[in-house]
GUBAZA-780128 format. One record per residue (C-alpha): residue number from 1; residue in one letter; x, y, z. Coordinates in steps of 0.1 Angstrom, whole numbers, plus 5000, padded with zeros to 4 digits. Last residue first. Example, Ala and Ser with C-alpha at 12.3 -4.5 7.8 and 13.67 -1.06 7.14 Angstrom:
BEGIN
{atom 2, "S", {5137, 4989, 5071}}
{atom 1, "A", {5123, 4955, 5078}}
END
This chain:
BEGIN
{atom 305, "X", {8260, 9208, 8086}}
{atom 304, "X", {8282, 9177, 8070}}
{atom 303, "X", {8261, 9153, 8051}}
{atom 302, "X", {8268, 9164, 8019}}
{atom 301, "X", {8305, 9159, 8027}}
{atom 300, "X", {8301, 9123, 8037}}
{atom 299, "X", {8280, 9115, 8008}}
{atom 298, "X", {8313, 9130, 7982}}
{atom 297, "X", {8336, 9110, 8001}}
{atom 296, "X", {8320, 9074, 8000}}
{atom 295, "X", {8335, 9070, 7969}}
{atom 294, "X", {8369, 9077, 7978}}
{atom 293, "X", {8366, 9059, 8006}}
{atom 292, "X", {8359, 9027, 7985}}
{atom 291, "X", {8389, 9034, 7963}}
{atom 290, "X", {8408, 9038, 7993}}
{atom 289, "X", {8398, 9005, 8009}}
{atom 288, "X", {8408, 8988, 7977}}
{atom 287, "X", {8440, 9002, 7984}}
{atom 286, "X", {8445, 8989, 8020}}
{atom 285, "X", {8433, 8954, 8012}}
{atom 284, "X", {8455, 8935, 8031}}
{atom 283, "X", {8459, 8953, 8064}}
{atom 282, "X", {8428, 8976, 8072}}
{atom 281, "X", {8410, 8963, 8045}}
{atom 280, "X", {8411, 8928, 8065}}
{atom 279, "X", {8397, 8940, 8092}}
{atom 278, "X", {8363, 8943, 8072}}
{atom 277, "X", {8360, 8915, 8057}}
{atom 276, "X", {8321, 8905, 8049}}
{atom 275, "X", {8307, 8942, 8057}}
{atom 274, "X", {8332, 8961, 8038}}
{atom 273, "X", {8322, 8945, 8004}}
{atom 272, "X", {8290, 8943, 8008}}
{atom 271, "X", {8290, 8982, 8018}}
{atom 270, "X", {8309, 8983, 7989}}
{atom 269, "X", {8281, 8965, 7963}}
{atom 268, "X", {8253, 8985, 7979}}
{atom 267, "X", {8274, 9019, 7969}}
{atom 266, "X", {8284, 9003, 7936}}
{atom 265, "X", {8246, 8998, 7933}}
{atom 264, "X", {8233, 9034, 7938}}
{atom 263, "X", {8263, 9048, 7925}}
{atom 262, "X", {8255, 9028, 7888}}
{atom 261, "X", {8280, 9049, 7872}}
{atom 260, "X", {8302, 9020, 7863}}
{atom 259, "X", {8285, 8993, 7881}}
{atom 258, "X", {8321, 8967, 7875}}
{atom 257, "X", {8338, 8985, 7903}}
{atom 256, "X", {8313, 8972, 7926}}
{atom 255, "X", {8309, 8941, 7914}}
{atom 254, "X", {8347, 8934, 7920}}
{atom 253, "X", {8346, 8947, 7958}}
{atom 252, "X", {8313, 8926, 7965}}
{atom 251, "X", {8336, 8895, 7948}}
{atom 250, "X", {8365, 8903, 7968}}
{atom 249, "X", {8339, 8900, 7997}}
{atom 248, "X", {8325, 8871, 7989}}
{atom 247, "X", {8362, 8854, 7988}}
{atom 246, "X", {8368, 8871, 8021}}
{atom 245, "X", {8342, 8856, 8039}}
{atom 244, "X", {8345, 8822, 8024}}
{atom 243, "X", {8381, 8821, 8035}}
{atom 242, "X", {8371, 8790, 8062}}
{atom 241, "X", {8363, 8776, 8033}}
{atom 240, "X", {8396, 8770, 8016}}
{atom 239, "X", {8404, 8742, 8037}}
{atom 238, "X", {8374, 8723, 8029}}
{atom 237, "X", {8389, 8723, 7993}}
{atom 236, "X", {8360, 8722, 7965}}
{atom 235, "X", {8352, 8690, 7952}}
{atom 234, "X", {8313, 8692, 7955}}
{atom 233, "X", {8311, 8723, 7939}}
{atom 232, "X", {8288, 8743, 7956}}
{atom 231, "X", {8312, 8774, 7968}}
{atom 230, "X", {8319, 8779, 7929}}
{atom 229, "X", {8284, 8784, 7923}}
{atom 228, "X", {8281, 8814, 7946}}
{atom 227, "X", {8315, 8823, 7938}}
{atom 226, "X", {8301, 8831, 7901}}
{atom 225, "X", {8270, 8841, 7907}}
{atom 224, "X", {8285, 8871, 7926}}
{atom 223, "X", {8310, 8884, 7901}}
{atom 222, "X", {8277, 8874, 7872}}
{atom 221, "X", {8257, 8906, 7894}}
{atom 220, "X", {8286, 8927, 7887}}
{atom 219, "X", {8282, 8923, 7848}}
{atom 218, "X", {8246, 8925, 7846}}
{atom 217, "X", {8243, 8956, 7866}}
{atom 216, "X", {8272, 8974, 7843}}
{atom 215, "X", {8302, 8972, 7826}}
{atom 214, "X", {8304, 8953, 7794}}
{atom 213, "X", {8320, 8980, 7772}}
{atom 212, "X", {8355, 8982, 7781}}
{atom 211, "X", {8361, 8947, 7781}}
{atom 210, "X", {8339, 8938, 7758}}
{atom 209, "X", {8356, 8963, 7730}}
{atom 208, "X", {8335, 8995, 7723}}
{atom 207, "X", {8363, 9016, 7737}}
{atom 206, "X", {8394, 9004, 7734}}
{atom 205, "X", {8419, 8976, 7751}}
{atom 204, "X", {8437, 8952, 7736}}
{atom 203, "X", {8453, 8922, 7750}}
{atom 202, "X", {8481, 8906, 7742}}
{atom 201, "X", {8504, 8877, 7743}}
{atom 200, "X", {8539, 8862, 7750}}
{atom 199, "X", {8553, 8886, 7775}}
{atom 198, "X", {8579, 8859, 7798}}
{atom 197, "X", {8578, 8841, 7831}}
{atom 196, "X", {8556, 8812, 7817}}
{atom 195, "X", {8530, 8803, 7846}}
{atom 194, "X", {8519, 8774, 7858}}
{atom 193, "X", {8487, 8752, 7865}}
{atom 192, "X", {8477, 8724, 7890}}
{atom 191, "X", {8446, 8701, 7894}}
{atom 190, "X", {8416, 8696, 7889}}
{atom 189, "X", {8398, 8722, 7914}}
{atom 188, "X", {8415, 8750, 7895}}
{atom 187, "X", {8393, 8740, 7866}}
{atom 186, "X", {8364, 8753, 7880}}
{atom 185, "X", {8378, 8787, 7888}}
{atom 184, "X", {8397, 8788, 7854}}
{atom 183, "X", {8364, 8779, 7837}}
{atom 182, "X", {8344, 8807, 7864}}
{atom 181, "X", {8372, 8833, 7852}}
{atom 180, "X", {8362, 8825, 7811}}
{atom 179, "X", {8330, 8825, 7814}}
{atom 178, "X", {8327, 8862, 7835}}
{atom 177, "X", {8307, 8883, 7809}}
{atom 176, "X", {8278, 8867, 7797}}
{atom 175, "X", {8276, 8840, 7821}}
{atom 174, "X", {8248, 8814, 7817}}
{atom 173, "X", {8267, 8799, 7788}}
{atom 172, "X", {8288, 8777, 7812}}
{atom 171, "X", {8323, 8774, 7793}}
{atom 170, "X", {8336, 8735, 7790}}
{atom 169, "X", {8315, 8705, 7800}}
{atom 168, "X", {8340, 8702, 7829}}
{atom 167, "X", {8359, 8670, 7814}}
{atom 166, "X", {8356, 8684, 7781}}
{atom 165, "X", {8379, 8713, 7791}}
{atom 164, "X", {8400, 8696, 7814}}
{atom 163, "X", {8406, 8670, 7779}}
{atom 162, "X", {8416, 8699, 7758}}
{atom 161, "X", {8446, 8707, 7782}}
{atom 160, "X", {8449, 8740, 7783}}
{atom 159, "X", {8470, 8774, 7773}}
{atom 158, "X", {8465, 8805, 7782}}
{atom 157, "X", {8480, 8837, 7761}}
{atom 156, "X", {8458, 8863, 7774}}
{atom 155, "X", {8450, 8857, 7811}}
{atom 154, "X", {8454, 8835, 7838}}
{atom 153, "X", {8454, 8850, 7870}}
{atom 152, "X", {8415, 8857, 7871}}
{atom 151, "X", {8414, 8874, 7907}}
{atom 150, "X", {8387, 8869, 7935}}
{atom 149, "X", {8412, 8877, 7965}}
{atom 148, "X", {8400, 8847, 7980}}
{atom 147, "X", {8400, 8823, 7950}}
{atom 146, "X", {8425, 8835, 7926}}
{atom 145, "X", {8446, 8837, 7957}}
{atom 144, "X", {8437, 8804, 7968}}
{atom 143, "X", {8447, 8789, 7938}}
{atom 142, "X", {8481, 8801, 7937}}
{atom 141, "X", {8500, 8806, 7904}}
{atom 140, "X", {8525, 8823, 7900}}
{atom 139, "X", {8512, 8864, 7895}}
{atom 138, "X", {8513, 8877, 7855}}
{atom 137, "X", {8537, 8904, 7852}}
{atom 136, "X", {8514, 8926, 7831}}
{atom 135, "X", {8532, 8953, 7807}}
{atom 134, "X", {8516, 8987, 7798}}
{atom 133, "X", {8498, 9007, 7774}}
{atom 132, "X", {8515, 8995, 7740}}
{atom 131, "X", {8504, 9006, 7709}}
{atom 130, "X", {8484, 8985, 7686}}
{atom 129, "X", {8465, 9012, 7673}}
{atom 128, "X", {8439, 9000, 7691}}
{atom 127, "X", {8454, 9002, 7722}}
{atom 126, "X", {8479, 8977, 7735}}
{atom 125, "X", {8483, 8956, 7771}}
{atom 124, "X", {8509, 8936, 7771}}
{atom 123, "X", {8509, 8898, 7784}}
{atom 122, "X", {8531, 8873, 7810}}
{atom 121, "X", {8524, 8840, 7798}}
{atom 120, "X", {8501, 8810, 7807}}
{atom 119, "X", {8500, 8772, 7816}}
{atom 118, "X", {8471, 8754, 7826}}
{atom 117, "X", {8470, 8714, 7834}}
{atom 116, "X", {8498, 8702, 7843}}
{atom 115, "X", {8507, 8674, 7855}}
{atom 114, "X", {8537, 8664, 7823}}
{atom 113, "X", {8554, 8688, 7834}}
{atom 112, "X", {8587, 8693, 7812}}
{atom 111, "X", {8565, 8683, 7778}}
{atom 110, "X", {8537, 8708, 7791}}
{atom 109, "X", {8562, 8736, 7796}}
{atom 108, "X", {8585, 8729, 7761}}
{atom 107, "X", {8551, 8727, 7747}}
{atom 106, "X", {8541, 8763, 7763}}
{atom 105, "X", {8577, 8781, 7752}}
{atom 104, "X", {8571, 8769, 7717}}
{atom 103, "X", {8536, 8777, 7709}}
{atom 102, "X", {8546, 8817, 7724}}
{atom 101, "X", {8575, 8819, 7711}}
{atom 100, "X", {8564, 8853, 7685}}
{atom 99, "X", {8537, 8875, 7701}}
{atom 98, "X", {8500, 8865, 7698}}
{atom 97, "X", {8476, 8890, 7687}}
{atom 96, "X", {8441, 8899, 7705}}
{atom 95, "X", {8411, 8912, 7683}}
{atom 94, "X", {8404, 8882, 7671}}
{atom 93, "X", {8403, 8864, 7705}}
{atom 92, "X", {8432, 8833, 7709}}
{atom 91, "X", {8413, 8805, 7730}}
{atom 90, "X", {8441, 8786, 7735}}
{atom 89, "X", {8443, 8742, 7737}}
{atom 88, "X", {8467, 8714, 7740}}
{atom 87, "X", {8458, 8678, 7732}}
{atom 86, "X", {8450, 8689, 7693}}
{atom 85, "X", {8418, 8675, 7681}}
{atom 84, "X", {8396, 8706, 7679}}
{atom 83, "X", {8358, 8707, 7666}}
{atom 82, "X", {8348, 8701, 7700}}
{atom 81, "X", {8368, 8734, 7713}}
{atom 80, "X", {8347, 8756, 7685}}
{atom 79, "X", {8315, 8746, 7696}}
{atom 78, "X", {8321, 8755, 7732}}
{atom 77, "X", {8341, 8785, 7719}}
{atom 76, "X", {8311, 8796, 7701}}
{atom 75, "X", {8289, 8790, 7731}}
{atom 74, "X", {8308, 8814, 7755}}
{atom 73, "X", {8315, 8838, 7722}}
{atom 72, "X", {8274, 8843, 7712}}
{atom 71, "X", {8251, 8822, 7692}}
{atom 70, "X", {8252, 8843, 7662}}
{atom 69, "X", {8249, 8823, 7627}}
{atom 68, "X", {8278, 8804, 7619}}
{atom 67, "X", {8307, 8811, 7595}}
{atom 66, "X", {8336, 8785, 7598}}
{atom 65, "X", {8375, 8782, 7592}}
{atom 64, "X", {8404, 8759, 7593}}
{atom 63, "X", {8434, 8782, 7581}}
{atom 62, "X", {8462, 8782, 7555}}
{atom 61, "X", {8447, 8776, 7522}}
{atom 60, "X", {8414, 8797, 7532}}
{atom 59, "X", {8437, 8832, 7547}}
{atom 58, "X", {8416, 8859, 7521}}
{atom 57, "X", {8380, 8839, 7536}}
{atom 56, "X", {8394, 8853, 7571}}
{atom 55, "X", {8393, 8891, 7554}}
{atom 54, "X", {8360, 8887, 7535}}
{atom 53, "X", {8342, 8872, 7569}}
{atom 52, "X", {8356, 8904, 7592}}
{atom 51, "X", {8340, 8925, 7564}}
{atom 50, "X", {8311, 8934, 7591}}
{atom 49, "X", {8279, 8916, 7602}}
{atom 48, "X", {8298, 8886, 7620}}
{atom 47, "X", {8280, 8851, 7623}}
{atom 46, "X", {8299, 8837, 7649}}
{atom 45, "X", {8329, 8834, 7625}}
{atom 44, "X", {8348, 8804, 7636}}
{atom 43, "X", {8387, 8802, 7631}}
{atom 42, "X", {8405, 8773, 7634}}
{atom 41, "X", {8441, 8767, 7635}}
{atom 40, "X", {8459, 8730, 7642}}
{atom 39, "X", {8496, 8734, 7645}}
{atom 38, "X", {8525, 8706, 7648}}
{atom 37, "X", {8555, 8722, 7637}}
{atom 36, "X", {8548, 8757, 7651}}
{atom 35, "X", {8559, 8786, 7623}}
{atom 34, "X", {8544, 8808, 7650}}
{atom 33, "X", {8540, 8835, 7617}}
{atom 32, "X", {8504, 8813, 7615}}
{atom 31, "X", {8493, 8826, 7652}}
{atom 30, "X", {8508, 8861, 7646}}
{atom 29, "X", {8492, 8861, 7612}}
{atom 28, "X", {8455, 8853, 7621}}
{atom 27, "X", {8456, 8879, 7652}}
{atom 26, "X", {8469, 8905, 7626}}
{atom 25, "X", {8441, 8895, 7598}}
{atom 24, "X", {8414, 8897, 7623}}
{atom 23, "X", {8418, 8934, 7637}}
{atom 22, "X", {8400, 8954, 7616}}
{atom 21, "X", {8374, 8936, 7605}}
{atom 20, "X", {8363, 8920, 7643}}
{atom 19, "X", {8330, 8916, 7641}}
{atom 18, "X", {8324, 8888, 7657}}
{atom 17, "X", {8350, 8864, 7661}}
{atom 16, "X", {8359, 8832, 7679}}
{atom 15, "X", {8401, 8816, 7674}}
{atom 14, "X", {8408, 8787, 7682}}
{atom 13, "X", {8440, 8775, 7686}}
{atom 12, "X", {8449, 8740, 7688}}
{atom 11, "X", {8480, 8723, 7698}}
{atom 10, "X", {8496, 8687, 7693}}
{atom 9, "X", {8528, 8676, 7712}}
{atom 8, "X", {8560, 8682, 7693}}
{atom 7, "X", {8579, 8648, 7687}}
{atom 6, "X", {8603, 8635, 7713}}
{atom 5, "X", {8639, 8643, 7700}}
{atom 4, "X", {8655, 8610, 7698}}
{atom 3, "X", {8684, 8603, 7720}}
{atom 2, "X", {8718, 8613, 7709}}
{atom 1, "X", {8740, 8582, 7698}}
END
């Protein structure tokens, strides 16, 4: 007799939005059109000012849904996480559409690994048309990279286990900008995650969304915050902090590209940057050195007699 099919393990998405009237009904429908036996949606309004409420009240029959009043996304997904029940867990934004597999192809890799603790896709990057801009091979995942190279590997499409999340008290609300890279940096120290080699999610990019729009002072200063609080944590691998160095560095580099037209502070940022690895942008980080140079270009000249 063929052995008995082990039932689908339980996910929930969540979905936070604020003002997202354009986009909401296509995020809604690429998680519904899943067709994902064993599904829990919710989608909580933080208190949007558009139509966005109109169009998620239009999917009622098929969704779990909630209007708040603003409290922001870190604390919205906080909210929104307790409210789940499903042992797996994504953070889907509104304005960032799943492609179809996606549900399947992260139970099959939970159900095959049994450790894990993360697991995430390849991605596109669209417009706002929906176009595409490019593809993003996502890199396996190595903790130290994340670490010293200070790089978010997982991205659109990640999947965790709801208990990691309650575990670590879930997004810190401190960060405006960077919650979701210092969650992936904390849970890192738990234990392991994994890629999915194929392009199961999106992210769009446009002008006036948070990723385009939350450059700055603030931003760049949150880069620093966040290895400074990751270098605290009491479980974090004596091995890794002999990288210290570098890690700040990557995170001086980061900043810096994050304060926009800020030359003032990008300059401070890079001189950071250079200062705490130097040799290393000789070798390793040969293009970031050029971006750098590049900056520094314009002072040299002026300085020339």
């Amino acid at each position: 007799m063929p052995e008995n099919k082990k039932p689908s393990p339980a996910i929930s998405i969540l979905t936070p939005v604020f003002n997202q009237e354009k986009y909401i009904a296509e995020t809604i429908e690429s998680v519904l059109s899943q067709e994902y036996p064993n599904l829990e949606y919710l989608v909580l309004d933080d208190g949007s000012t558009d139509g966005t409420l109109e169009v998620i009240r239009k999917y009622a029959h098929q969704i779990n849904w909630q209007t708040q009043t603003n409290m922001g996304e870190s604390a919205t997904v906080n909210k929104g996480v307790g409210m789940l029940k499903g042992e797996i867990v994504g953070i889907v934004n509104g304005d960032d559409p799943l492609l179809p597999g996606i549900l399947q192809a992260v139970a099959d890799k939970f159900t095959a690994h049994s450790d894990l603790l993360v697991v995430y896709p390849d991605w596109k990057m669209i417009d706002a048309d929906g176009n595409l801009l490019e593809y993003r091979k996502t890199a396996d995942y190595d903790y130290a990279k994340m670490v010293c190279e200070h790089y978010c590997i997982p991205g659109p499409g990640a999947f965790f286990k709801r208990e990691l999340f309650l575990k670590l008290h879930g997004r810190d609300t401190t960060f405006r900008y960077v919650a979701d890279f210092d969650f992936w940096l904390r849970a890192g120290l738990e234990g392991p995650f994994a890629r999915i080699p194929q392009t199961l999610a999106c992210h769009r990019w446009y002008t006036g969304g948070t990723s385009s729009a939350a450059r700055g002072a603030a931003m760049a200063e949150e880069h620093i915050k966040i290895m400074d609080k990751l270098f605290l944590q009491p479980t974090f691998p004596p091995e890794l902090l002999k990288h210290k160095k570098e890690a700040y560095s990557s995170a001086f580099f980061t900043a810096g590209v994050c304060s926009g037209d800020n030359k003032k502070l990008k300059k401070q940022y890079y001189l950071k940057a250079l200062s705490n690895n130097s040799l290393k942008y000789l070798f390793k980080y040969q293009r970031r050195l050029l971006v750098i140079l590049e900056f520094f270009l314009p002072f040299l000249r002026r300085k020339q007699p």
